[in-house]
C-alpha positions as YAML, in Angstrom:
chain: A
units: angstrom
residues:
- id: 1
  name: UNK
  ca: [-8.96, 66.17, 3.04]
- id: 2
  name: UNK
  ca: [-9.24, 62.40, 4.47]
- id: 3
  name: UNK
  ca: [-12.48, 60.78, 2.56]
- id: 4
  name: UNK
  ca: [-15.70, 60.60, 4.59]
- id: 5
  name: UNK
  ca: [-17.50, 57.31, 5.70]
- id: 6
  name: UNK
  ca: [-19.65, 57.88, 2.98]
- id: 7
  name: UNK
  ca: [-17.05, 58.75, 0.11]
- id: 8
  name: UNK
  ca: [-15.39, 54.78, 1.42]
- id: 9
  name: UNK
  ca: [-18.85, 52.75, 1.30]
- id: 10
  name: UNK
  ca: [-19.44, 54.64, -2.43]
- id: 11
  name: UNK
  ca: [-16.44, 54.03, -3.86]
- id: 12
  name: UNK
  ca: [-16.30, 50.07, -2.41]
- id: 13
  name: UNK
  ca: [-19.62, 49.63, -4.00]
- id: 14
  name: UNK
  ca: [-18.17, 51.01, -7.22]
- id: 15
  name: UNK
  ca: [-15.29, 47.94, -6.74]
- id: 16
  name: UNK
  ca: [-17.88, 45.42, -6.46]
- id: 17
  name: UNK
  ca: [-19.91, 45.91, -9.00]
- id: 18
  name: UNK
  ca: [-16.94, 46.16, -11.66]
- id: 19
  name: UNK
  ca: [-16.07, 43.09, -9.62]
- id: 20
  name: UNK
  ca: [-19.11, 41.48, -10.69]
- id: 21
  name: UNK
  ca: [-18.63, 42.06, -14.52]
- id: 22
  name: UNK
  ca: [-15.20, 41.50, -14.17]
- id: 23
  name: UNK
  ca: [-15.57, 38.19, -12.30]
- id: 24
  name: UNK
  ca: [-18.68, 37.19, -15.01]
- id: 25
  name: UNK
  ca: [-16.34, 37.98, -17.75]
- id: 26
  name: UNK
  ca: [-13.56, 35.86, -16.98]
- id: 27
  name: UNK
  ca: [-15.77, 32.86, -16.11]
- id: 28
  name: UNK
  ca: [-17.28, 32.61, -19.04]
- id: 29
  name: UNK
  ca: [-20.59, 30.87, -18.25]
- id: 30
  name: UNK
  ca: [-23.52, 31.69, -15.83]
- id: 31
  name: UNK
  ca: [-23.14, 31.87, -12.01]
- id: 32
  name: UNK
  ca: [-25.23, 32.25, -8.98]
- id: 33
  name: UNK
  ca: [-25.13, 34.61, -6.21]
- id: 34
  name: UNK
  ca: [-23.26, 32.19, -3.79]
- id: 35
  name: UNK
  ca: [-20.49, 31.50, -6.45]
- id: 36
  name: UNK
  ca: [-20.20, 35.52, -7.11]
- id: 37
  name: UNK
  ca: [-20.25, 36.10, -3.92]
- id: 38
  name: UNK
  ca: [-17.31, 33.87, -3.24]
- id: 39
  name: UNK
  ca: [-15.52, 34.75, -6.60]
- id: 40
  name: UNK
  ca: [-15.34, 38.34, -5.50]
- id: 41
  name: UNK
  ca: [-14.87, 38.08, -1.32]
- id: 42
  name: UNK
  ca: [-18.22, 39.83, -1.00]
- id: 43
  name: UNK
  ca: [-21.10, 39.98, 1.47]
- id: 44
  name: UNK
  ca: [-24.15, 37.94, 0.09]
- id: 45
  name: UNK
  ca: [-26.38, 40.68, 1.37]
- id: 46
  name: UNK
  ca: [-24.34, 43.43, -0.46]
- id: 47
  name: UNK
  ca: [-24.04, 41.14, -3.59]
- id: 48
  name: UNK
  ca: [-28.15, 40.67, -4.07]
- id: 49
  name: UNK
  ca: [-28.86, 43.96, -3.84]
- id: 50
  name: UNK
  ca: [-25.65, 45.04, -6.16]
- id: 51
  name: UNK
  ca: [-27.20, 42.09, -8.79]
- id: 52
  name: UNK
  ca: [-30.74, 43.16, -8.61]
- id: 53
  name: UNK
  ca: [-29.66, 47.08, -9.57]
- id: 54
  name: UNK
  ca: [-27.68, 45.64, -12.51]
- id: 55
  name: UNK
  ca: [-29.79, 43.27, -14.20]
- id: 56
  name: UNK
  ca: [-32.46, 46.07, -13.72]
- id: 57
  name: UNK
  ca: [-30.23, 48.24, -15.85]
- id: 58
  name: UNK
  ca: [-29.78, 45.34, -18.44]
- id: 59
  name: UNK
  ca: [-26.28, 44.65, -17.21]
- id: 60
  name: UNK
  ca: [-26.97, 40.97, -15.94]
- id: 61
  name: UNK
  ca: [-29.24, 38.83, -17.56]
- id: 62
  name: UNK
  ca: [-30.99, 35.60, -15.22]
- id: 63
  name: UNK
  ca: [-30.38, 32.41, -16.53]
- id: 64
  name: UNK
  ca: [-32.75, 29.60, -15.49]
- id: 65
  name: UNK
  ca: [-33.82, 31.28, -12.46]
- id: 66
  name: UNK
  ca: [-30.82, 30.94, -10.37]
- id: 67
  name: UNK
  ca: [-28.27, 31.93, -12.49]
- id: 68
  name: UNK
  ca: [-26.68, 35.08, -14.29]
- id: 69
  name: UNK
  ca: [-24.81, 36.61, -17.53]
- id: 70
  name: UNK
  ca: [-23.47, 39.46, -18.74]
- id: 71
  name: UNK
  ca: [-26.26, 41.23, -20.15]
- id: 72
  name: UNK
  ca: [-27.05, 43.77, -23.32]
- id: 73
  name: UNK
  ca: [-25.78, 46.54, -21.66]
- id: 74
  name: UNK
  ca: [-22.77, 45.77, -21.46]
- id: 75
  name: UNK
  ca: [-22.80, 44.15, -25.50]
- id: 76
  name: UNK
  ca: [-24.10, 47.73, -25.77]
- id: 77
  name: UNK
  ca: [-20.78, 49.60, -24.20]
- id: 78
  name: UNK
  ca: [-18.44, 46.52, -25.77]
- id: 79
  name: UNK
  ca: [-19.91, 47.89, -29.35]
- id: 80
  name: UNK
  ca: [-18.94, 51.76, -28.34]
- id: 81
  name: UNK
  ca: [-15.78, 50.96, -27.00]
- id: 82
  name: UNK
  ca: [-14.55, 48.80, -30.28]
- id: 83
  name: UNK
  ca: [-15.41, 52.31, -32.40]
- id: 84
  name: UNK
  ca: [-12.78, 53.98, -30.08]
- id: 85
  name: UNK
  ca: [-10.26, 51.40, -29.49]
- id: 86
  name: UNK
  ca: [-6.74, 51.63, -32.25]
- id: 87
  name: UNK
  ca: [-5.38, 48.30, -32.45]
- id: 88
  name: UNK
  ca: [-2.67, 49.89, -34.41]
- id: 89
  name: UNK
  ca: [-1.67, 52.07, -32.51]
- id: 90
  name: UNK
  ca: [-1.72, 49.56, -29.49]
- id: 91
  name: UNK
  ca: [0.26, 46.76, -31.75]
- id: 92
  name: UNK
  ca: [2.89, 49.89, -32.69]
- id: 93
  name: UNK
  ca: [3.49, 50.96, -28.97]
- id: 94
  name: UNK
  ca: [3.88, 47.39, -27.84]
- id: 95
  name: UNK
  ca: [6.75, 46.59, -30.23]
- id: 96
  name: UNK
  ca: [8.54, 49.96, -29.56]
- id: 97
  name: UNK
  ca: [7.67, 48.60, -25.70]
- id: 98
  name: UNK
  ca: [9.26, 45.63, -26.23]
- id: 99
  name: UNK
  ca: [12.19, 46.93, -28.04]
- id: 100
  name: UNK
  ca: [12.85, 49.19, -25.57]
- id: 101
  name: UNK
  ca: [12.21, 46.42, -22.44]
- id: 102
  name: UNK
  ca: [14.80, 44.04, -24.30]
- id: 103
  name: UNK
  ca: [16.99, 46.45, -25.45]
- id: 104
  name: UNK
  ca: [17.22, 44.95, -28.99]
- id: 105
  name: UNK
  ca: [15.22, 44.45, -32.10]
- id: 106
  name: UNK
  ca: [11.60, 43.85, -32.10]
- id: 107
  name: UNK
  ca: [9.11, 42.78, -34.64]
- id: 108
  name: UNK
  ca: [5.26, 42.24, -34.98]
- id: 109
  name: UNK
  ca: [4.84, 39.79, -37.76]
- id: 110
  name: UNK
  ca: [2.07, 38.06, -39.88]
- id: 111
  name: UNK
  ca: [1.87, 35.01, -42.03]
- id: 112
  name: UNK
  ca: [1.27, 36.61, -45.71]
- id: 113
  name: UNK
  ca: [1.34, 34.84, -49.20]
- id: 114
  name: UNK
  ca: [3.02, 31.86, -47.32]
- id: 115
  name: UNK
  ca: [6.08, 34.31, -46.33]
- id: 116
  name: UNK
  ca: [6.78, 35.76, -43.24]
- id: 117
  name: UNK
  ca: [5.83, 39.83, -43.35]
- id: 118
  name: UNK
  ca: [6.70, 42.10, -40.86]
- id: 119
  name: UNK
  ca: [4.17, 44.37, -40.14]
- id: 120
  name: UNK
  ca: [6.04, 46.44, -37.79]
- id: 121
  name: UNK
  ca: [9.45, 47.12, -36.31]
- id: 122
  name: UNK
  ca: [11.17, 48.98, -33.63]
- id: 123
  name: UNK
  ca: [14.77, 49.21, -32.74]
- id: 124
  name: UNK
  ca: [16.31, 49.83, -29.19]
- id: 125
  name: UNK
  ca: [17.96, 53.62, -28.67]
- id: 126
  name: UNK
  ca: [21.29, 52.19, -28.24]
- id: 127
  name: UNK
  ca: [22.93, 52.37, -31.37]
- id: 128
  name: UNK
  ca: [22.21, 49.33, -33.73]
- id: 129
  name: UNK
  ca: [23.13, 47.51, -36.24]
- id: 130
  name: UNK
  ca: [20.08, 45.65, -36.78]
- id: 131
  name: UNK
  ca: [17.56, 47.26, -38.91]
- id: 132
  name: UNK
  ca: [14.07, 45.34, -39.93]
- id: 133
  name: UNK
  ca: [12.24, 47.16, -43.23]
- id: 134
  name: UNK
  ca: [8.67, 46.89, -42.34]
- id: 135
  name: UNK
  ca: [6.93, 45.29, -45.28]
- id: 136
  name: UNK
  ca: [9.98, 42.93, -45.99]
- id: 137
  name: UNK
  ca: [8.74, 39.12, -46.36]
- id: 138
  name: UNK
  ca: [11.10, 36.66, -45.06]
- id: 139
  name: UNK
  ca: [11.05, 32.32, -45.87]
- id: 140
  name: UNK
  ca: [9.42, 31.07, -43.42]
- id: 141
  name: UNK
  ca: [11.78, 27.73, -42.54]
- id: 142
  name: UNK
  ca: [14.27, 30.33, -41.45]
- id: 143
  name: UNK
  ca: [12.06, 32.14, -38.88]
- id: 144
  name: UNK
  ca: [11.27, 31.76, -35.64]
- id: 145
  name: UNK
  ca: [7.85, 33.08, -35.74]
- id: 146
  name: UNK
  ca: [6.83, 30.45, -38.47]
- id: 147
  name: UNK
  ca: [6.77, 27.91, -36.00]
- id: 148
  name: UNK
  ca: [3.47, 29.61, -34.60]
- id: 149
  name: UNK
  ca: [2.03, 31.35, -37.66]
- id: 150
  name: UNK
  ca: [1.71, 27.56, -39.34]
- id: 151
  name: UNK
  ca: [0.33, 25.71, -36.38]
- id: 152
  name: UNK
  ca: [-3.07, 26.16, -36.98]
- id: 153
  name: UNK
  ca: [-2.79, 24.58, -41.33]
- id: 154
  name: UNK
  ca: [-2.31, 21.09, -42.31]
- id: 155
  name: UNK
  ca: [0.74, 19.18, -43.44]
- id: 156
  name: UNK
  ca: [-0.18, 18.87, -46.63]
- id: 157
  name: UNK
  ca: [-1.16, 22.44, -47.44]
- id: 158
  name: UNK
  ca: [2.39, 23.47, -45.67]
- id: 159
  name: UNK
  ca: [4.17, 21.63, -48.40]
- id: 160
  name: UNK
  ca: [2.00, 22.43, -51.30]
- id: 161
  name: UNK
  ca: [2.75, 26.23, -50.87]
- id: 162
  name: UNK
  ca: [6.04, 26.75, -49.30]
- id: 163
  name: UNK
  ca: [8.13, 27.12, -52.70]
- id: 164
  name: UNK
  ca: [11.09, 24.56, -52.07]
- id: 165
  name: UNK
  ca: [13.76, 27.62, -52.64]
- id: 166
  name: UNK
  ca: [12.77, 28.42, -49.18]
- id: 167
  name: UNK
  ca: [13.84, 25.25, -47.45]
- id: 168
  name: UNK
  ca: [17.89, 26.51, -48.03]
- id: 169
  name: UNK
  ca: [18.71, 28.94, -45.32]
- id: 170
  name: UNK
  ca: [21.37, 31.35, -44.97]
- id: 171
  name: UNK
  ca: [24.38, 29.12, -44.67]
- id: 172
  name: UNK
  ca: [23.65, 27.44, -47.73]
- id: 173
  name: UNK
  ca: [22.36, 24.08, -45.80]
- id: 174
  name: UNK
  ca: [19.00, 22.60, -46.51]
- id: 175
  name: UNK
  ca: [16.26, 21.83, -44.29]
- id: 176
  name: UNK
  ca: [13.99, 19.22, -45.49]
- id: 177
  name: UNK
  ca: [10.10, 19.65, -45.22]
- id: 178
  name: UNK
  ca: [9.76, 16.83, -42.84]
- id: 179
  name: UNK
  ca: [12.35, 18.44, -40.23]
- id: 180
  name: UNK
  ca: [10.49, 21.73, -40.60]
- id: 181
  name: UNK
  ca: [6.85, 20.56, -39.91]
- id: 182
  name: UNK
  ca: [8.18, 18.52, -37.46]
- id: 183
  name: UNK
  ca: [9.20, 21.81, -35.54]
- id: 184
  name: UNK
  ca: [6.44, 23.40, -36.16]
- id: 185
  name: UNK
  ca: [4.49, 20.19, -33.91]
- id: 186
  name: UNK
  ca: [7.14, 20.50, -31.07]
- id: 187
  name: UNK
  ca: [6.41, 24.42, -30.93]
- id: 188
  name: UNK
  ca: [2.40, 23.60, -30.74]
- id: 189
  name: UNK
  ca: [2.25, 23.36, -26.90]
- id: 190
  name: UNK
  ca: [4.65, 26.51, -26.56]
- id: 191
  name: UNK
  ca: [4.18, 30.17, -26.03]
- id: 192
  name: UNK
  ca: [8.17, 30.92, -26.86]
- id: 193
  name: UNK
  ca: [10.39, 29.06, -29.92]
- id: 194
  name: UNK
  ca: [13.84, 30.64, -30.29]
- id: 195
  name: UNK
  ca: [16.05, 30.05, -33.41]
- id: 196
  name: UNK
  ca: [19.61, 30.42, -33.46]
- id: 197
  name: UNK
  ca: [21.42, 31.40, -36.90]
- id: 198
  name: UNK
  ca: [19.40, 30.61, -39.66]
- id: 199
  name: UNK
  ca: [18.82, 33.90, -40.67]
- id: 200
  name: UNK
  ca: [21.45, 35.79, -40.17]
- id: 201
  name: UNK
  ca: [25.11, 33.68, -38.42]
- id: 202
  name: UNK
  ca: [25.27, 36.63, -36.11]
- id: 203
  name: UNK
  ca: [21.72, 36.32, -34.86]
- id: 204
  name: UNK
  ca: [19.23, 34.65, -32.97]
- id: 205
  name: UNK
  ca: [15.30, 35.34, -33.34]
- id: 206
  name: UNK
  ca: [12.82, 34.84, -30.32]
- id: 207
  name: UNK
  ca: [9.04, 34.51, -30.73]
- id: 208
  name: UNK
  ca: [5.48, 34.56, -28.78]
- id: 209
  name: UNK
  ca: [2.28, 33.83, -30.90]
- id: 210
  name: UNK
  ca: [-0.62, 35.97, -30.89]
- id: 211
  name: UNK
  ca: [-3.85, 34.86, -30.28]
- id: 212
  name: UNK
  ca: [-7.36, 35.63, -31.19]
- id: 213
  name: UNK
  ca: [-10.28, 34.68, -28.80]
- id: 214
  name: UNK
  ca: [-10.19, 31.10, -30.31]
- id: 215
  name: UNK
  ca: [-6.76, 30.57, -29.51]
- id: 216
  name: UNK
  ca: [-6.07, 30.97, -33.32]
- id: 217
  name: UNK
  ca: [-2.58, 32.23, -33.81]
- id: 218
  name: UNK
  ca: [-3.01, 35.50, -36.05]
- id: 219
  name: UNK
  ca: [0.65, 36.90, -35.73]
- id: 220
  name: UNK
  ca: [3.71, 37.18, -33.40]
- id: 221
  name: UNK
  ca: [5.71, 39.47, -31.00]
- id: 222
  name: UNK
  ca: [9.26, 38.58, -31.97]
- id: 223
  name: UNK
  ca: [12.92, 39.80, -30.88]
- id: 224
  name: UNK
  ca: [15.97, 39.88, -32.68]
- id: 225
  name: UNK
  ca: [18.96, 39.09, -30.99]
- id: 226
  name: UNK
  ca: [22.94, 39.28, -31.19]
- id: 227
  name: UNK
  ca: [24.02, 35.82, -30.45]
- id: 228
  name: UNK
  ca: [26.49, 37.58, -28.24]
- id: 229
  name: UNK
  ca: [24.25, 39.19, -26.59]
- id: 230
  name: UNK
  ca: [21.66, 35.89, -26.19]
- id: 231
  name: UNK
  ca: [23.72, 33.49, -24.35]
- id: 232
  name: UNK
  ca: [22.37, 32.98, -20.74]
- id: 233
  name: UNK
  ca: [19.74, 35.32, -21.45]
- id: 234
  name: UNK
  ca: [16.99, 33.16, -23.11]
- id: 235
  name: UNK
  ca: [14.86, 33.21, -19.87]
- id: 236
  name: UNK
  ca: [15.05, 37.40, -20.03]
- id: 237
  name: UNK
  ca: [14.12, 37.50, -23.87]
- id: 238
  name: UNK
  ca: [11.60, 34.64, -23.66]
- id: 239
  name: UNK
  ca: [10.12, 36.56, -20.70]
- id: 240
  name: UNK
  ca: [9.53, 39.76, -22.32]
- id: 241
  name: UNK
  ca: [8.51, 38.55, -25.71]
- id: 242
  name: UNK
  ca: [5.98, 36.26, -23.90]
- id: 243
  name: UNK
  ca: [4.46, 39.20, -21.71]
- id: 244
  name: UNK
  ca: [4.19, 41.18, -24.96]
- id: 245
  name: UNK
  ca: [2.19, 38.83, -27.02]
- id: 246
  name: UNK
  ca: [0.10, 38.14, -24.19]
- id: 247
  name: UNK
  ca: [-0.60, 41.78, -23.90]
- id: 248
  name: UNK
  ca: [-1.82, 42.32, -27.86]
- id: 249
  name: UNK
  ca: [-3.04, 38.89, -27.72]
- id: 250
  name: UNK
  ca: [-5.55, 40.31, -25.25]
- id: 251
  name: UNK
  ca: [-6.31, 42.96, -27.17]
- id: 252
  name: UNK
  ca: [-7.52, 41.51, -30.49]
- id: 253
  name: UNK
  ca: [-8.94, 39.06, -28.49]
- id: 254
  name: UNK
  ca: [-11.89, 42.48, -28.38]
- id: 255
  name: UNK
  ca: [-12.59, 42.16, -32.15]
- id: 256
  name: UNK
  ca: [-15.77, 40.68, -33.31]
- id: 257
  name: UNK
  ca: [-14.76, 39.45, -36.27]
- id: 258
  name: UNK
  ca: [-13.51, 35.97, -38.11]
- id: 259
  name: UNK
  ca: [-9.63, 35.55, -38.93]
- id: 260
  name: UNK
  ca: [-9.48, 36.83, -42.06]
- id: 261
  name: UNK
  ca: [-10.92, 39.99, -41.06]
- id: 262
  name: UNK
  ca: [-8.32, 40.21, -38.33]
- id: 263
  name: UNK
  ca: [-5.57, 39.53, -40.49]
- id: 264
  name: UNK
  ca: [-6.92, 42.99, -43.00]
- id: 265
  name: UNK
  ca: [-6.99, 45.30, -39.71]
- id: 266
  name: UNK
  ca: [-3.24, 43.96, -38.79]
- id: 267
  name: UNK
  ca: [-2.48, 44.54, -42.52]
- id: 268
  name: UNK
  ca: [-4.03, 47.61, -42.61]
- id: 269
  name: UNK
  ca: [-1.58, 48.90, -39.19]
- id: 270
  name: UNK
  ca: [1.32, 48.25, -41.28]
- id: 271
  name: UNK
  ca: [0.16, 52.01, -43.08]
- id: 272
  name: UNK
  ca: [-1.35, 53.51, -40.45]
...
């Protein structure tokens, strides 16, 4: 049955209004009616009248008499929602998502007790040599993903707890600490790092960092690759792993909490 006039003007109403919030949210700060309206494409006649109805409801709040917020209301839903949401869950189907997507290892990984842990794993269904043991720690100068999970501590508490074994990587060769902070400051203004070797001959590693709503980096979406198979293919790894951690990053961007308590729940998914 084609959908009446009055079915159309409903559900376009519907669209602006979430438009509204949606626009709000992503700005960030208050906005008048004019900038709304030309945020969202919307009549300014439709728009006043849409406003008024949700800042009656406790959806917008009016700042300084010409501008508006995001209002308790929608705190109100935000605190509902979070009792629903499973991060966990979320975090385990992106790295089986990403697994699958790249056709190779994937990893979710967390900075723990100054070594690398990996929280969670998935392998691609192809047959596979590569196997990651969820709960294995790792040195961090051999990882990719350390790059990102160090960026946010000091040089000096970098050396004072990375236990100098650590610096030797898999081919017997020794990095000094020097060379590895200084990658970890070339990586700072990156979203991908990609390591060739270092932890296994055979393999390169590929990582995104996750971020919290700070633009803390709490963990990373990583691959692991065949070096056969990562020739010419960086762009095609670096694109998935980066669209990945973007995607969780958003997520646990939701929690209200301070990093330490985000780094428990991730802790806690590796069990759940």
């Amino acid at each position: 049955m084609a959908e009446s006039k009055a079915e159309a003007s409903r559900g376009r109403g519907t669209d602006r209004v979430l438009d509204i919030l949606d626009f709000l949210a992503a700005r960030g700060t208050p906005c008048t009616v004019p900038e709304i309206c030309v945020g969202i494409s919307s009549p300014r006649s439709t728009t006043y009248l849409l406003i008024e109805r949700l800042e009656a409801r406790g959806y917008l709040e009016k700042v300084d008499n010409s501008a508006y917020q995001l209002g308790r209301s929608v705190a109100v839903l935000g605190k509902v929602a979070m009792k629903h949401l499973d991060f966990a869950r979320f975090i385990r189907a992106a790295v089986q998502q990403l697994a699958a997507d790249a056709d190779q290892l994937a990893e979710f990984v967390a900075l723990d007790s100054w070594k690398q842990l990996v929280l969670m794993a998935a392998v691609a269904r192809r047959p596979s040599y590569l196997l990651s043991a969820e709960g294995s720690r790792h040195p961090l100068p051999r990882t990719a993903s350390s790059r990102f999970l160090l960026r946010d501590f000091g040089r000096q508490e970098i050396l004072d707890n990375i236990d100098e074994r650590d610096y030797v990587l898999r081919d017997g060769s020794v990095m000094t600490p020097d060379a590895f902070i200084a990658s970890i400051e070339s990586a700072r203004d990156s979203d991908v790092f990609a390591l060739h070797g270092q932890v296994d001959p055979h393999l390169a590693c590929i990582a995104s960092p996750v971020l919290n709503a700070e633009g803390r980096c709490l963990a990373t979406m990583s691959l692991v690759v065949p070096l056969v198979d990562f020739e010419g293919r960086f762009d095609f790894y670096a694109d998935h792993t980066r669209r990945m951690a973007k995607a969780v990053s958003e997520q646990l961007s939701l929690i209200p909490a301070g990093r330490e308590d985000i780094l428990g729940l991730l802790l806690k998914a590796r069990t759940d």
